[in-house]
C-alpha positions as CSV (number, residue, x, y, z in Angstrom):
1,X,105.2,63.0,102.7
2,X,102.1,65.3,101.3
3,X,103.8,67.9,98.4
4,X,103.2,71.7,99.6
5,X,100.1,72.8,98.7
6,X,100.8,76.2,96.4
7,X,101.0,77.6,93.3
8,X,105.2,77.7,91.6
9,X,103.5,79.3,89.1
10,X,102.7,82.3,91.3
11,X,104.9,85.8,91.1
12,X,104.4,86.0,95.3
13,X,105.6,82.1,95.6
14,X,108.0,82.9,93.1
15,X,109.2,86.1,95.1
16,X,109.4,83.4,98.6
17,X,111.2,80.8,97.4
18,X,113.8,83.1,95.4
19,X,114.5,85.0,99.0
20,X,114.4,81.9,100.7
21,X,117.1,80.3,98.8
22,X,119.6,83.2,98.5
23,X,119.4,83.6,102.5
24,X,120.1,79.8,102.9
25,X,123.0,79.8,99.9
26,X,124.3,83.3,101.2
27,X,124.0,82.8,105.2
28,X,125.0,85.2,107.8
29,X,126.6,84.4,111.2
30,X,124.3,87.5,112.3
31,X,120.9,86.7,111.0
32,X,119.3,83.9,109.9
33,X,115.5,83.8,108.5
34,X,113.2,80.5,107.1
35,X,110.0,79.9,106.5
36,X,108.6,77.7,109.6
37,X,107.9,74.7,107.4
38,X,107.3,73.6,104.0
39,X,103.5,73.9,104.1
40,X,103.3,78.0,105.3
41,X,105.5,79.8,102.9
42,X,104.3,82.8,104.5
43,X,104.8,82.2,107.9
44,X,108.8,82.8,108.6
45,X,110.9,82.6,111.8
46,X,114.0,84.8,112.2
47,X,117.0,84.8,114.3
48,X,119.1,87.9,114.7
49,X,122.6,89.1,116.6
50,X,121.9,92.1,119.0
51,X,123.6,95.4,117.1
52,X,127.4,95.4,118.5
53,X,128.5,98.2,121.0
54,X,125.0,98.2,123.0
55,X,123.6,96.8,125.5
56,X,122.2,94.1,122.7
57,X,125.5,93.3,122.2
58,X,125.4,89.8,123.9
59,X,121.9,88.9,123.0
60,X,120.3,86.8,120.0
61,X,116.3,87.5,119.7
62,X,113.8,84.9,117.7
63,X,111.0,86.4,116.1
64,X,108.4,85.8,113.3
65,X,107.2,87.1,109.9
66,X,104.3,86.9,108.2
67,X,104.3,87.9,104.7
68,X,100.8,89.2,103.2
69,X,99.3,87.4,100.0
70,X,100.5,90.2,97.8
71,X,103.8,90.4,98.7
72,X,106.2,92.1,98.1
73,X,103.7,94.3,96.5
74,X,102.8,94.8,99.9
75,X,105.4,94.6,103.6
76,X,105.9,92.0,105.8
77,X,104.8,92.0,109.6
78,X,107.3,91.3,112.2
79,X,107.6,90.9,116.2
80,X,109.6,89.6,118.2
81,X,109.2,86.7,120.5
82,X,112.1,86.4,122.7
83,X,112.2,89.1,125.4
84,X,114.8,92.0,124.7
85,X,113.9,94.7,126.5
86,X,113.1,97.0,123.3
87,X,110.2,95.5,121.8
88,X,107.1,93.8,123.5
89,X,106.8,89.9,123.3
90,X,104.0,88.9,120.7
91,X,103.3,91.9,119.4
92,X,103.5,93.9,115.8
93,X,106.3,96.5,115.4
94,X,104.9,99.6,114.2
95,X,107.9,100.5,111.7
96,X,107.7,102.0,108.5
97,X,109.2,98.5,106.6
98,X,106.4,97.0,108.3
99,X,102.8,96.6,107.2
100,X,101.6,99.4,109.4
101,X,103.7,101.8,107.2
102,X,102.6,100.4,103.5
103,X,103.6,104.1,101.9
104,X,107.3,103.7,102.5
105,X,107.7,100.0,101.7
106,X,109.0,99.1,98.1
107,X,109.2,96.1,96.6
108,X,112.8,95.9,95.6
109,X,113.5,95.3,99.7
110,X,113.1,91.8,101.1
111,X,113.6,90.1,104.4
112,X,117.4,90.3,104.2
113,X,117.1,94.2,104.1
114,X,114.6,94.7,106.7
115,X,116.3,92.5,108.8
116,X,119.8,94.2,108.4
117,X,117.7,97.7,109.1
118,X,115.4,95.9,112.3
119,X,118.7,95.0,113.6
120,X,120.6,98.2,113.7
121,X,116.8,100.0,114.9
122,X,117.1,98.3,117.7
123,X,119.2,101.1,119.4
124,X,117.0,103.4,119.2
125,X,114.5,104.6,121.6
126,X,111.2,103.6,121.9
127,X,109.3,106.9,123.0
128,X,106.5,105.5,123.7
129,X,105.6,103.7,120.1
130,X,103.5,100.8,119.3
131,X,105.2,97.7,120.3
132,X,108.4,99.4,121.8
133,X,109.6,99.2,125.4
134,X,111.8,101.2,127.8
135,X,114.0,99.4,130.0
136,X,117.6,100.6,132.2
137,X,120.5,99.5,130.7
138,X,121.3,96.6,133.3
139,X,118.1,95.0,132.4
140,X,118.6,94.9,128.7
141,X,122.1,92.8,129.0
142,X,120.6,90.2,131.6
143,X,117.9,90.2,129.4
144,X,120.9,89.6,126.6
145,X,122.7,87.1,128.4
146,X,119.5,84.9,129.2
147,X,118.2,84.9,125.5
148,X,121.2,82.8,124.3
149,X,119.5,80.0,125.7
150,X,115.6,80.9,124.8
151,X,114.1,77.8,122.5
152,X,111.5,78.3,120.1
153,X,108.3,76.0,120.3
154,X,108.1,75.7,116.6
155,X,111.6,76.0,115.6
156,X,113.2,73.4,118.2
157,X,116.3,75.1,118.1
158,X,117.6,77.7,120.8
159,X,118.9,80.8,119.7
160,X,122.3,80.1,120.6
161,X,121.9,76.7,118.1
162,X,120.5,78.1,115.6
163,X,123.0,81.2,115.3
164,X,126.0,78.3,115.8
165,X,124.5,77.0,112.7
166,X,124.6,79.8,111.1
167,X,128.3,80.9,111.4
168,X,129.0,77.7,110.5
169,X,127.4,78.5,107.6
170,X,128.2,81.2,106.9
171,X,132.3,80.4,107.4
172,X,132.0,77.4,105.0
173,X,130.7,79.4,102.1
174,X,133.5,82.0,102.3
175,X,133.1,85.5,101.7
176,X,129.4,86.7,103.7
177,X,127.8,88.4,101.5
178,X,127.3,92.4,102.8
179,X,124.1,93.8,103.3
180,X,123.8,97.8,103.1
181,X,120.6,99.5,104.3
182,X,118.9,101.6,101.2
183,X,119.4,105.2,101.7
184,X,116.0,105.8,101.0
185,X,114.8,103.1,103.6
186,X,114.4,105.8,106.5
187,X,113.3,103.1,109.8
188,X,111.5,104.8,112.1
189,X,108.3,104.5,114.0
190,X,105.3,105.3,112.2
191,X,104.1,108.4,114.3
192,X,107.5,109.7,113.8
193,X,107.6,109.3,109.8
194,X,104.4,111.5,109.8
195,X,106.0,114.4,111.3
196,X,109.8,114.1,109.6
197,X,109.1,112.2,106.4
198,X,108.4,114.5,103.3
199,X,107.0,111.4,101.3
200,X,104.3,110.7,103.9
201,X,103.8,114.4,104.3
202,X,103.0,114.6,100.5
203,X,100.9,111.4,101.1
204,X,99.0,113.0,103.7
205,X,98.3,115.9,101.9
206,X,97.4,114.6,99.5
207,X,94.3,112.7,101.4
208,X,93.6,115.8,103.0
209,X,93.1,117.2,99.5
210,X,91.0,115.3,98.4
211,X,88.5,115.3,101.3
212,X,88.9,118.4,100.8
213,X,87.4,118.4,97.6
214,X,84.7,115.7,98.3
215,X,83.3,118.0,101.0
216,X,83.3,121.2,98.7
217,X,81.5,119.1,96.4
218,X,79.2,118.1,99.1
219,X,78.4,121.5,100.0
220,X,78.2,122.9,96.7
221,X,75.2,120.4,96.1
222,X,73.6,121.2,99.4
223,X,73.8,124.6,98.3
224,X,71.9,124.1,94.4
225,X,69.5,122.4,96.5
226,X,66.5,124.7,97.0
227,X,63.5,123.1,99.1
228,X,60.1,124.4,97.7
229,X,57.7,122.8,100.1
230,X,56.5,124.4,103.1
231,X,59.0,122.6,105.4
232,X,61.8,124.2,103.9
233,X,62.5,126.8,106.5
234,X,62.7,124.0,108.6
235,X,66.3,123.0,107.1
236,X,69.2,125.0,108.0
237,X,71.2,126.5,105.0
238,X,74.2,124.8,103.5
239,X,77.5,126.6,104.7
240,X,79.7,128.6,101.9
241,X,82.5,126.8,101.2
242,X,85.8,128.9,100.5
243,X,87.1,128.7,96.8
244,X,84.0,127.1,95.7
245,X,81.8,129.7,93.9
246,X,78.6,129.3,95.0
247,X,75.3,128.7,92.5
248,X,72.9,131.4,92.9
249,X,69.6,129.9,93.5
250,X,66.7,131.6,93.1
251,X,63.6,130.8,95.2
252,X,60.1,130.1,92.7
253,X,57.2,132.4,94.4
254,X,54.4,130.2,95.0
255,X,51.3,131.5,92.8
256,X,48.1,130.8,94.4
257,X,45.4,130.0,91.2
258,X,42.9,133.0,91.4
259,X,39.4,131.8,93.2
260,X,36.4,131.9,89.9
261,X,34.5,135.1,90.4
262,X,31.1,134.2,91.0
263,X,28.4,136.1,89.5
264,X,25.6,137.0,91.5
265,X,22.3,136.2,90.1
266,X,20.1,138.8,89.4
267,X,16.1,137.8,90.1
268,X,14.0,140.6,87.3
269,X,10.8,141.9,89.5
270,X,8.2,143.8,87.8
271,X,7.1,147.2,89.4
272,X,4.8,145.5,92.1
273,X,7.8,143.5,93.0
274,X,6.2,140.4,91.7
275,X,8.4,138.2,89.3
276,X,8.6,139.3,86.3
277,X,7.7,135.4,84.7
278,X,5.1,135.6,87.1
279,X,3.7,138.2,85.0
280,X,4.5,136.2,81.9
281,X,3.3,133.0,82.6
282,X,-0.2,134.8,83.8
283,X,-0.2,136.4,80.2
284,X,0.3,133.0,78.9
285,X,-2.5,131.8,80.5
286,X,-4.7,134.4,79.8
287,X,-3.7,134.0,76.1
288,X,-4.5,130.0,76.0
289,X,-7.9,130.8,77.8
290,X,-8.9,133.5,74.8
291,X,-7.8,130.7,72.7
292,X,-10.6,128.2,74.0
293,X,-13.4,130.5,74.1
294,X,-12.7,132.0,70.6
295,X,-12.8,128.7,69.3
296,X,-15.6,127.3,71.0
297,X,-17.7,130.4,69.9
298,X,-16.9,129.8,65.9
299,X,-17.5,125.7,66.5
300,X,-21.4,127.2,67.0
């Protein structure tokens, strides 16, 4: 036979195998909970007595748990798969000892616990909640006296065995051990614990604080952002947050660079209106010419 593949060294398998063995040393002829074999330590299978005085009364309901990696840092899951009338077959309970509802879960709680509390919830009405069911009265106890004899695939065992086993059990060590619900392990659907629970309302509002804050801070950059191009009226302006003071921003006037004056150019005529180096360069000529013949008549 292969050894279980996992770690003894971890705190989680540590956590597993402790609960595991005090629910098998300290049994109960009301509920009973394993893991499903040796190789999935988080993978468990439970067996619990319908709450006495209800319409439960008669039944015994298999279900699973799965525990997450981090437990117990973390809750289990549960459902149940025998039909009871209360919960849907197959399908996560949305309850706050369940890992829908990770505010309210504390680590001291175990399976043992949340079973004892899953147990007397079942009473309680649905309303509508995730993985809750509403059925009459008469359909609940056939639905009690018919799960007696439900088998699990996995487990082998029908309820009615298993729970035989169990008070067996639970007779031959003596004294059952006595299990008391934590007063601050309030079991209720999730929707509800939003409205009624002051823990998840401070949780809540706490969130909503602090978007709170991230969109301020949002805004409050939008609104140090000035646009300079000449798409910026294009943008709409940020809105004022209230609380937040707001920068004051002040637009930079464009300056256009002043065009270079040009200076017309002024043409000097002389009083005929011919250019005036016209004139000159005549005079120059004239000059060069005087030149020539003055030096031609002293060469004689």
């Amino acid at each position: 036979m292969a050894s279980p593949r996992f770690n003894s060294k971890s705190p989680t398998i540590k956590r597993i195998l402790r609960e595991a063995s005090e629910l098998s040393n300290s049994p109960s002829a009301d509920y009973q909970a394993a893991p499903a074999s040796d190789a999935d330590l988080f993978d468990w299978h439970f067996t619990i007595r319908g709450p006495p005085n209800s319409s439960f009364d008669k039944g015994i309901y298999h279900g699973r748990i799965v525990l997450p990696p981090t437990y117990p840092l973390r809750p289990p899951s549960f459902r149940f798969l025998t039909p009871s009338g209360r919960f849907e077959v197959n399908r996560e309970i949305c309850l706050s000892i369940s890992g829908h509802h990770e505010e309210t879960w504390q680590p001291a709680w175990g399976v043992r616990t949340a079973l004892v509390a899953l147990r007397a919830f079942m009473e309680t009405d649905a309303k509508g909640q995730l993985g809750g069911l509403e059925c009459s009265v008469k359909e609940r106890e056939r639905m009690a006296e018919a799960s007696s004899s439900w088998r699990c695939p996995s487990c082998g065992k029908s309820n009615g065995d298993i729970m035989k086993e169990c008070g067996e059990a639970a007779k031959e060590k003596g004294e059952e051990k006595e299990v008391v619900v934590p007063s601050d392990l309030k079991m209720g659907w999730k929707d509800e614990m939003r409205s009624t629970d002051p823990q998840h309302k401070a949780a809540e509002q706490n969130i909503k604080q602090t978007e709170d804050e991230e969109r301020a801070e949002e805004a409050q950059l939008a609104e140090g952002f000035v646009m300079t191009g000449d798409g910026a009226g294009d943008y709409p302006a940020a809105r004022p947050v209230q609380g937040v003071p707001q920068p004051t921003a002040t637009v930079p006037t464009r300056i256009q660079p002043a065009a270079p004056r040009i200076q017309p150019q002024t043409v000097q005529r002389s009083n005929d209106g011919v250019p005036i180096w016209i004139d000159r360069m005549i005079a120059a000529i004239c000059v060069l010419l005087v030149a020539m013949v003055l030096k031609v008549l002293l060469g004689l």
